[in-house]
RONULUM-337534 format. One record per residue: residue in three letters; z, y, x of N, C-alpha, C in turn. Coordinates in nm, 4 decimals. Atoms other than C-alpha are relative to their C-alpha. Layout:
REM RONULUM-337534
r = ALA; nc3 = Z; nc2 = Y; nc1 = X; cac3 = Z; cac2 = Y; cac1 = X; cc3 = Z; cc2 = Y; cc1 = X;
...
END
This chain:
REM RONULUM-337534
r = UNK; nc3 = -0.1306; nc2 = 0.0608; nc1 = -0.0087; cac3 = 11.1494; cac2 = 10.8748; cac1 = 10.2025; cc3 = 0.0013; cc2 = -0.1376; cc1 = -0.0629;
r = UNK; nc3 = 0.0147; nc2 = 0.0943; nc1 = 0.0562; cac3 = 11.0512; cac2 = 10.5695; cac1 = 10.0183; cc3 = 0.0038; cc2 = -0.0883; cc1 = 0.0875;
r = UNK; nc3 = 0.0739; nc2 = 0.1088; nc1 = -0.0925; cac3 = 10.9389; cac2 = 10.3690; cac1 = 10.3199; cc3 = 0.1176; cc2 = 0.0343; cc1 = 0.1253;
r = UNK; nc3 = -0.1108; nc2 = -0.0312; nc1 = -0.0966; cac3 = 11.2908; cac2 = 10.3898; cac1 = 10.4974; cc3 = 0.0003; cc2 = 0.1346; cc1 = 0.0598;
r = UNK; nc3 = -0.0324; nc2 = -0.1438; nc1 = -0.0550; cac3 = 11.3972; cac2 = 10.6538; cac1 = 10.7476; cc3 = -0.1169; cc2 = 0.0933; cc1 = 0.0324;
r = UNK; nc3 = 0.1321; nc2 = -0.0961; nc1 = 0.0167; cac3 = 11.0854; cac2 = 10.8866; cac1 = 10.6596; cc3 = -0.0882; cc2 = -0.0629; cc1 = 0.0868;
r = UNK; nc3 = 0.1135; nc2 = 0.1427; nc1 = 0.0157; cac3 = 10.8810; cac2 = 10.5750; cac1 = 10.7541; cc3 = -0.1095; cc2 = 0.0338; cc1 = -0.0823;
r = UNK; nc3 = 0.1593; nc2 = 0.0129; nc1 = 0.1080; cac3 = 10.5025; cac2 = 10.5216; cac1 = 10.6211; cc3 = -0.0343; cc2 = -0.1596; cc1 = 0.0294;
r = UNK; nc3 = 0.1048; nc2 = 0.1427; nc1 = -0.0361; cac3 = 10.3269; cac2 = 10.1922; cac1 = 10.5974; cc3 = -0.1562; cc2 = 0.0430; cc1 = 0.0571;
r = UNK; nc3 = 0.1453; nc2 = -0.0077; nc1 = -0.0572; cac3 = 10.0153; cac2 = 10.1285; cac1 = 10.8063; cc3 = -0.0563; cc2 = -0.0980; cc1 = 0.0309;
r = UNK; nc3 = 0.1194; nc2 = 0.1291; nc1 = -0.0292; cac3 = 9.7007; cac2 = 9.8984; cac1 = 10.8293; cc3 = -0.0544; cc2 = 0.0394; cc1 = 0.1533;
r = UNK; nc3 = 0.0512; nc2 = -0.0047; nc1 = -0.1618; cac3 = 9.6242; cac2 = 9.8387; cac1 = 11.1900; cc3 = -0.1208; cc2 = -0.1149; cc1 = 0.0306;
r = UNK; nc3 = 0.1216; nc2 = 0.0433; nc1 = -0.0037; cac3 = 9.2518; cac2 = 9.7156; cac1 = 11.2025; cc3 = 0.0028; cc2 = -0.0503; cc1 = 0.1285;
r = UNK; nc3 = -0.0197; nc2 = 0.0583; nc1 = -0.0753; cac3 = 9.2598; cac2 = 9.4233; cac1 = 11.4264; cc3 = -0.1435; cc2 = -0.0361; cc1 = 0.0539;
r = UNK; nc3 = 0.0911; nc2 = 0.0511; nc1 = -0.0276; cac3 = 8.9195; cac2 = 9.3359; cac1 = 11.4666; cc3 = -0.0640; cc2 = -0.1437; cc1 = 0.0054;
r = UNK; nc3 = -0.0078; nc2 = 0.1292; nc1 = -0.0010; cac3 = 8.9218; cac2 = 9.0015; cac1 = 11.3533; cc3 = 0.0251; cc2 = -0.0395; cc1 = -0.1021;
r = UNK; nc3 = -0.0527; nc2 = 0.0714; nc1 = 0.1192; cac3 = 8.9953; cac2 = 8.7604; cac1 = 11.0380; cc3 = 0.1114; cc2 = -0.0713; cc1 = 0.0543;
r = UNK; nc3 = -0.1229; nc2 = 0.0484; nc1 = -0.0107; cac3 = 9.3496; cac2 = 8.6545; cac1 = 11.1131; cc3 = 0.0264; cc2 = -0.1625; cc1 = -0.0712;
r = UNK; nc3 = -0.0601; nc2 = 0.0712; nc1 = 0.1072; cac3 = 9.3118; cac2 = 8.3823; cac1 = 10.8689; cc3 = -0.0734; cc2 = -0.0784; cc1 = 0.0573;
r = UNK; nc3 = 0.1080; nc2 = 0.0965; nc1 = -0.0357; cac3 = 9.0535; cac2 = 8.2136; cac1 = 11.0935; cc3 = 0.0880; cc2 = -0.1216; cc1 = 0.0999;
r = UNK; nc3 = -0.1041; nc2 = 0.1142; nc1 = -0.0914; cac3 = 9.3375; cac2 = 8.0367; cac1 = 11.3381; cc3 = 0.1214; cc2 = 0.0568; cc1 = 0.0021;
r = UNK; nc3 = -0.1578; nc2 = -0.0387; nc1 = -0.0240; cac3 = 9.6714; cac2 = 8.0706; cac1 = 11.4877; cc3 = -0.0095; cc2 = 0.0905; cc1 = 0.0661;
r = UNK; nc3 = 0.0121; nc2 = -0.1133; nc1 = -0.1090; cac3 = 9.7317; cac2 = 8.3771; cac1 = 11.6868; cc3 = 0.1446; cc2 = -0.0103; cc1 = 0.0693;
r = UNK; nc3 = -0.1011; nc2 = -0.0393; nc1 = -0.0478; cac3 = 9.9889; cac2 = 8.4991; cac1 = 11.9154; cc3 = 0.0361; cc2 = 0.1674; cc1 = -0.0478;
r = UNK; nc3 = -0.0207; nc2 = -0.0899; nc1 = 0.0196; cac3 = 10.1881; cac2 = 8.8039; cac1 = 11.7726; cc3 = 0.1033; cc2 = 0.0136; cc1 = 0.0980;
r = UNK; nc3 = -0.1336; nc2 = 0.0290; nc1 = 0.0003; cac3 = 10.4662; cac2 = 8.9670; cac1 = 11.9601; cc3 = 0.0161; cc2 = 0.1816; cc1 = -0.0535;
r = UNK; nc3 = -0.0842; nc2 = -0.0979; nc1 = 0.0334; cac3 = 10.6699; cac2 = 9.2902; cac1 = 11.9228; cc3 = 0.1176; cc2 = 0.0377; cc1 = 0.0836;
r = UNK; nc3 = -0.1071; nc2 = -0.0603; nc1 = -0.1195; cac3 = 10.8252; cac2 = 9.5052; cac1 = 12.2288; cc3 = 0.0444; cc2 = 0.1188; cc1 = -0.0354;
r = UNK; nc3 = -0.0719; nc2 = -0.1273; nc1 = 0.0376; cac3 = 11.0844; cac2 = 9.7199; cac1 = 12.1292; cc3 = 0.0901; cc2 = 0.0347; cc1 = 0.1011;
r = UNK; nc3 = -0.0586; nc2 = -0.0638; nc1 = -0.0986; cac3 = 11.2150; cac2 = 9.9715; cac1 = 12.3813; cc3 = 0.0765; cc2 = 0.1308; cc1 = -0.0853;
r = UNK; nc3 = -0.0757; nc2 = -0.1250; nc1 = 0.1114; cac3 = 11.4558; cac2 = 10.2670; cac1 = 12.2819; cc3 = -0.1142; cc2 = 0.0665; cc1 = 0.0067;
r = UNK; nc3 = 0.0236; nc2 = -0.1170; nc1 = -0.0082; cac3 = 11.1842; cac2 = 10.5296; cac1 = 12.3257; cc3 = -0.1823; cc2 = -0.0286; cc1 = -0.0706;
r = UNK; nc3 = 0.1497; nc2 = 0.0688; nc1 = 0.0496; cac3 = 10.8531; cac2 = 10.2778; cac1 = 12.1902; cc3 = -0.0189; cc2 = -0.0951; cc1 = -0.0347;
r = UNK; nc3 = 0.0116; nc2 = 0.1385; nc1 = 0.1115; cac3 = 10.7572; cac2 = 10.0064; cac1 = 11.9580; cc3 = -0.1649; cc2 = -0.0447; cc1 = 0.0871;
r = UNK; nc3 = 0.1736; nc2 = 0.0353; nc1 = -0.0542; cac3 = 10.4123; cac2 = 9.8023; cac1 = 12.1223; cc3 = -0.0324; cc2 = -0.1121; cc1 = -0.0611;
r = UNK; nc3 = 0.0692; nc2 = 0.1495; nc1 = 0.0753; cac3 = 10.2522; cac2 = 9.5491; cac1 = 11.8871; cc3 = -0.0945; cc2 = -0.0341; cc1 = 0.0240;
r = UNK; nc3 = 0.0763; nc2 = 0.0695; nc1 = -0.0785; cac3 = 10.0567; cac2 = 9.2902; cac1 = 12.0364; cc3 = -0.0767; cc2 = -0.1408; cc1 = -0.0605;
r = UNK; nc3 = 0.0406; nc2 = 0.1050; nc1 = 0.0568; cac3 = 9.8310; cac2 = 9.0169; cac1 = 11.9284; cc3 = -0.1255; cc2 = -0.0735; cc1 = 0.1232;
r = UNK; nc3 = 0.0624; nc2 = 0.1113; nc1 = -0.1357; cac3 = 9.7064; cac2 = 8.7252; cac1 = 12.1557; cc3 = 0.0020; cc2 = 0.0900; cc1 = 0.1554;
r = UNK; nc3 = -0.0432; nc2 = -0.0617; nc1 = -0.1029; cac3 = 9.8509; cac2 = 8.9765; cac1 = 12.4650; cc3 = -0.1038; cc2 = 0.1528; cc1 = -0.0148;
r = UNK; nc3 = 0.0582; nc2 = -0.1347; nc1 = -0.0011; cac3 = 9.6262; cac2 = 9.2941; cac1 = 12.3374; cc3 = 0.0554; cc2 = 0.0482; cc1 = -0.0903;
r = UNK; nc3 = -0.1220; nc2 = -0.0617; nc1 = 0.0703; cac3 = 9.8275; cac2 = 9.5642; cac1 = 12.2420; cc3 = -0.0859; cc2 = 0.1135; cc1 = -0.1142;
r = UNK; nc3 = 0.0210; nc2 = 0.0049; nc1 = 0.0769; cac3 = 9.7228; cac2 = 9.6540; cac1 = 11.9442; cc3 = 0.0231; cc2 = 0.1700; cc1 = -0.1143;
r = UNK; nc3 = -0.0739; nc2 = -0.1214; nc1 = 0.0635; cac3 = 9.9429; cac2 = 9.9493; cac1 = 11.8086; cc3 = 0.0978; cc2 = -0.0150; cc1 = 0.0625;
r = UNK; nc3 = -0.1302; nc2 = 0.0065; nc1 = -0.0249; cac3 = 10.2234; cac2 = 10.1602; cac1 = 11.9602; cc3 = 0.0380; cc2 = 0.1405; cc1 = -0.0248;
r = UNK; nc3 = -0.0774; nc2 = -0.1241; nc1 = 0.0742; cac3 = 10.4516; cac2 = 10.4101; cac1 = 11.8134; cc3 = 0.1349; cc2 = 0.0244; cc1 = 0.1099;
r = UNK; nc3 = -0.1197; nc2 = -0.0588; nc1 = -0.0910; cac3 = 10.6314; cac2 = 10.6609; cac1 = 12.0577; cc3 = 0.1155; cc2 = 0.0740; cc1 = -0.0794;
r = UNK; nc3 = -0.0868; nc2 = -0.0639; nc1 = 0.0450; cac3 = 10.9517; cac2 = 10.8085; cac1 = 11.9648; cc3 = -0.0565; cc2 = 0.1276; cc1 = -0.0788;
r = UNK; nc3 = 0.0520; nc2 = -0.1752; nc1 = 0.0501; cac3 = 10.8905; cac2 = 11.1237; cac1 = 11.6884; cc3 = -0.0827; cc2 = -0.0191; cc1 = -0.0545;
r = UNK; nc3 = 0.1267; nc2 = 0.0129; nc1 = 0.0427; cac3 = 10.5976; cac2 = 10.9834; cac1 = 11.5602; cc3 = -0.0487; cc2 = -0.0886; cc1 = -0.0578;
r = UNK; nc3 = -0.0466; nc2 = -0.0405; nc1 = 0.0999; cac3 = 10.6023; cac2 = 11.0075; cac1 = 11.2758; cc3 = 0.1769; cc2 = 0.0509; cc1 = 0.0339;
r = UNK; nc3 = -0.0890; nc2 = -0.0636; nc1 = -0.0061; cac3 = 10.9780; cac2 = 10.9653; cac1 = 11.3200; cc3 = 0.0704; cc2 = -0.1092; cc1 = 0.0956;
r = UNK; nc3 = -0.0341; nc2 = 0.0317; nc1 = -0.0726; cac3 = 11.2353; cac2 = 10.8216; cac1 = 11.5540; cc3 = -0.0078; cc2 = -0.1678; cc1 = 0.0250;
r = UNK; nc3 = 0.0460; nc2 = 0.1642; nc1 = -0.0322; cac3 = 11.1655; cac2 = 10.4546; cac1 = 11.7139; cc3 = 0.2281; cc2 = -0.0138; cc1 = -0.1085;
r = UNK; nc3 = -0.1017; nc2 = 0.0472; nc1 = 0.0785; cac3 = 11.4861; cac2 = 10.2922; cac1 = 11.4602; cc3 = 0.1208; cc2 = -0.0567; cc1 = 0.1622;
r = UNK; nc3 = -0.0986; nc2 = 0.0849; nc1 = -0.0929; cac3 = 11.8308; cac2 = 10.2006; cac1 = 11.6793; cc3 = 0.0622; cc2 = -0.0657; cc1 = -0.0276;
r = UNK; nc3 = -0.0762; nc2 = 0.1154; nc1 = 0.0546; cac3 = 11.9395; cac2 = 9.9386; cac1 = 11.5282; cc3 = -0.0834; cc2 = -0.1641; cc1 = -0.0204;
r = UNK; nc3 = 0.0878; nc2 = 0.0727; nc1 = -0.0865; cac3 = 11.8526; cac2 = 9.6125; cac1 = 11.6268; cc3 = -0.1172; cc2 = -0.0637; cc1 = -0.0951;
r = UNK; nc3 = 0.0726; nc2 = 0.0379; nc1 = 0.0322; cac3 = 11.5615; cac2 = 9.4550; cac1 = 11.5037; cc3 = -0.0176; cc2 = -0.1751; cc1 = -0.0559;
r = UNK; nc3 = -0.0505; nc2 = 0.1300; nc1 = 0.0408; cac3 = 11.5497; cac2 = 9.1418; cac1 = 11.2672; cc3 = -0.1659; cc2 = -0.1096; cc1 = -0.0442;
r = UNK; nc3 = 0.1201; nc2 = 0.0846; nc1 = -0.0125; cac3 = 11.2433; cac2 = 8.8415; cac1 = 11.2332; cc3 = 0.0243; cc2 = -0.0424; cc1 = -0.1586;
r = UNK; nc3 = 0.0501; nc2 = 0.0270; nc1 = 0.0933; cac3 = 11.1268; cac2 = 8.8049; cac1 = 10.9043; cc3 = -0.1406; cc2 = -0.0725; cc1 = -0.0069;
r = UNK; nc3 = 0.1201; nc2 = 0.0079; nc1 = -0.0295; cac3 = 10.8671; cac2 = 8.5773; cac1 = 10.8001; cc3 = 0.0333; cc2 = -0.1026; cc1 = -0.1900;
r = UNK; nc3 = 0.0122; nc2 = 0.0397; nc1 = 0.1514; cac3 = 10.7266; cac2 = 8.5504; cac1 = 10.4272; cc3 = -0.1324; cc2 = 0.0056; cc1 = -0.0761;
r = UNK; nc3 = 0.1484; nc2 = -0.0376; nc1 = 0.0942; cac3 = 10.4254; cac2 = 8.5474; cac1 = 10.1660; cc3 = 0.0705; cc2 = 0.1356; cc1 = -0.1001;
r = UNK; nc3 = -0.0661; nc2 = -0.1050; nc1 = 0.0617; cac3 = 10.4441; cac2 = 8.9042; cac1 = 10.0101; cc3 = -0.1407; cc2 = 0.0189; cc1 = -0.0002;
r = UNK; nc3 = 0.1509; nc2 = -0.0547; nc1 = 0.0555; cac3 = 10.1499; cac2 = 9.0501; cac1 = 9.7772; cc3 = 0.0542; cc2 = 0.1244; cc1 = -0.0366;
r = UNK; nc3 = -0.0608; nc2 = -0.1648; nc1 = 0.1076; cac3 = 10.2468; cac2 = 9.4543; cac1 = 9.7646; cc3 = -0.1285; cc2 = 0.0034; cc1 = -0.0726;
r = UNK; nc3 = 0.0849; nc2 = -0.0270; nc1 = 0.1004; cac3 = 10.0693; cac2 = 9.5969; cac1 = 9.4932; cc3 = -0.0843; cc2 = 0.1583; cc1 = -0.0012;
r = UNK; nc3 = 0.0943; nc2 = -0.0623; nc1 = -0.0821; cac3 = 9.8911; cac2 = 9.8467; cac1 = 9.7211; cc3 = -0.1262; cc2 = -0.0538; cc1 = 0.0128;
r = UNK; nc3 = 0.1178; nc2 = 0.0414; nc1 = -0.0733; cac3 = 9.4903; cac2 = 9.7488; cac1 = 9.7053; cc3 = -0.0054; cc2 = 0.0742; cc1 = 0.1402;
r = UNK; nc3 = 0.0491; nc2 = -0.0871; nc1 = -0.0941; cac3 = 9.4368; cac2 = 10.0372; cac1 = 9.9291; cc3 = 0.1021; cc2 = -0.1020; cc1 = 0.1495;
r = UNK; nc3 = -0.0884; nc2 = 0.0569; nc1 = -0.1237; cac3 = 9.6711; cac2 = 9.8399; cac1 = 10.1740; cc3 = -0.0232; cc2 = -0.1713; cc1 = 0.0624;
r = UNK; nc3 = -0.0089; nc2 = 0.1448; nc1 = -0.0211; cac3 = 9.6154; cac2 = 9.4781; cac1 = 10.1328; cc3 = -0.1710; cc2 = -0.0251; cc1 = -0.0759;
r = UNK; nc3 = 0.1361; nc2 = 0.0968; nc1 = 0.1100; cac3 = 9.2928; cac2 = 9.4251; cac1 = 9.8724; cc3 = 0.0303; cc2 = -0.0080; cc1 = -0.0749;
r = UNK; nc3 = -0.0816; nc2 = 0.0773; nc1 = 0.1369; cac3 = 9.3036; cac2 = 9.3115; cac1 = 9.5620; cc3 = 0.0064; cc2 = -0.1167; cc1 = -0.0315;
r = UNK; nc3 = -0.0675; nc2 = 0.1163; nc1 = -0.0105; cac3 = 9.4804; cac2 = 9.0330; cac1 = 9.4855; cc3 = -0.1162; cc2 = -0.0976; cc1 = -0.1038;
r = UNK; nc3 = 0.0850; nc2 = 0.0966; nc1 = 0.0324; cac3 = 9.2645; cac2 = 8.7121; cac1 = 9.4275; cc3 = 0.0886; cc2 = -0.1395; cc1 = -0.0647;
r = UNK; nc3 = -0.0904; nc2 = 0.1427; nc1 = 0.0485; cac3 = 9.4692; cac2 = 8.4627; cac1 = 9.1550; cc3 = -0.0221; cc2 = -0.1497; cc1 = 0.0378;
r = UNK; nc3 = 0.0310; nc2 = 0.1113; nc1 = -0.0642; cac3 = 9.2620; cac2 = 8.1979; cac1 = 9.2312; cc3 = 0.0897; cc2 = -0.0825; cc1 = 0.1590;
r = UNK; nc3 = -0.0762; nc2 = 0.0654; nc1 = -0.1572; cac3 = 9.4474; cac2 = 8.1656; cac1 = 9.5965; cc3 = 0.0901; cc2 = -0.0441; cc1 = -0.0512;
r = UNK; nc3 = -0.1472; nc2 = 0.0270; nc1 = 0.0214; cac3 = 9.7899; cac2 = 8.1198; cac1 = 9.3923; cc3 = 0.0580; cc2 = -0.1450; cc1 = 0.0027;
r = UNK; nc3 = -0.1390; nc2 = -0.0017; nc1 = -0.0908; cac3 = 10.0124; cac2 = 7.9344; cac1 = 9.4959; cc3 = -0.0373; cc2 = 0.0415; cc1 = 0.1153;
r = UNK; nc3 = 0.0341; nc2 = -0.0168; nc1 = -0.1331; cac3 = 9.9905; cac2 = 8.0387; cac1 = 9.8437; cc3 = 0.1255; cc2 = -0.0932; cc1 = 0.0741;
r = UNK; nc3 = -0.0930; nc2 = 0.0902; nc1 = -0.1096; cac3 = 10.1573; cac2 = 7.8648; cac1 = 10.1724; cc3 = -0.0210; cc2 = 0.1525; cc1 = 0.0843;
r = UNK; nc3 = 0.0184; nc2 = -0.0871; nc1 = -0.1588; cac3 = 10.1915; cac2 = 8.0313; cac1 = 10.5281; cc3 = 0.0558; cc2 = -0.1196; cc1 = 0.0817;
r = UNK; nc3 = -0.0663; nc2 = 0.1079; nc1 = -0.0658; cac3 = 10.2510; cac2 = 7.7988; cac1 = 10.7851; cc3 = 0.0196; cc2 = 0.1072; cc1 = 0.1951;
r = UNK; nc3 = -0.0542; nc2 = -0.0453; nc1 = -0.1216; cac3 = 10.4473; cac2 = 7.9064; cac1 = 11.1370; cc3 = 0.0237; cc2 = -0.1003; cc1 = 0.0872;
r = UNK; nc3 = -0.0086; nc2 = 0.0978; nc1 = -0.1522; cac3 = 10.4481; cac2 = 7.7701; cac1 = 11.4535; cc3 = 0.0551; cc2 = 0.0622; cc1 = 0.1258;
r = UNK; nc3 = -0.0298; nc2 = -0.0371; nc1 = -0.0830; cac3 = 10.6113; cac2 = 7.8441; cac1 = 11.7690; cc3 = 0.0489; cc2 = 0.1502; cc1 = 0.0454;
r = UNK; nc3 = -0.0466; nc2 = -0.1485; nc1 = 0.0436; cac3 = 10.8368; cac2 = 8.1361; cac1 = 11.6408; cc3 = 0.1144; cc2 = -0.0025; cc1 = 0.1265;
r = UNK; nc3 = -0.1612; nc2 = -0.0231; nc1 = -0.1007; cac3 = 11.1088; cac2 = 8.2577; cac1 = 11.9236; cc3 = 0.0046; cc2 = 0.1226; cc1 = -0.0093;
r = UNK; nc3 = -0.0574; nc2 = -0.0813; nc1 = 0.0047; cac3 = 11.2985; cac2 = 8.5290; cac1 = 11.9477; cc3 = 0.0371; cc2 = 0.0475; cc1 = 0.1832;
r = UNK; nc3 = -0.0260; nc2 = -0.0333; nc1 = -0.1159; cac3 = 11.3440; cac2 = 8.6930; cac1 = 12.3393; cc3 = 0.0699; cc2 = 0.1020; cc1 = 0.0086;
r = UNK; nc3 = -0.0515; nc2 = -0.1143; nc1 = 0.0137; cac3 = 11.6074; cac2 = 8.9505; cac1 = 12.3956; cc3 = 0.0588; cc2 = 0.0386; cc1 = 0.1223;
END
């Protein structure tokens, strides 16, 4: 219950260093399936139930530097990088 409506967090092994260029992400949400996509290969998709219901309420674009304090999730955090940036490019929204 921690991780919203009996939600889990998950690492989805992309096959790639992300940090090497720009990519294309997107994110198709249908009532009944979530399909996450990167440079048009779909990547991960969560059907209704599974775990637990695709969320009905609409969906909002966040975009931030965040270090959880999960290694098992992220690594462990390297001070040396600190300050960090993120830089975005060619963010839209399609609905």
């Amino acid at each position: 219950m921690g991780f919203g409506y009996r939600g889990l967090r998950a690492r989805i092994e992309l096959g790639f260093d992300v940090t090497e260029d720009f990519h294309t992400y997107a994110i198709e949400w249908r009532p009944n399936t979530i399909i996450w996509s990167v440079d048009g290969h779909v990547v991960h998709e969560r059907v209704s139930w599974d775990p637990t219901p695709v969320p009905h309420l609409p969906m909002h674009l966040h975009g931030n530097l965040w270090v959880p304090r999960s290694e098992e999730l992220a690594g462990p955090l390297d001070e040396a990088f600190l300050p960090a940036t993120a830089h975005f490019r060619n963010a839209s929204v399609c609905m």
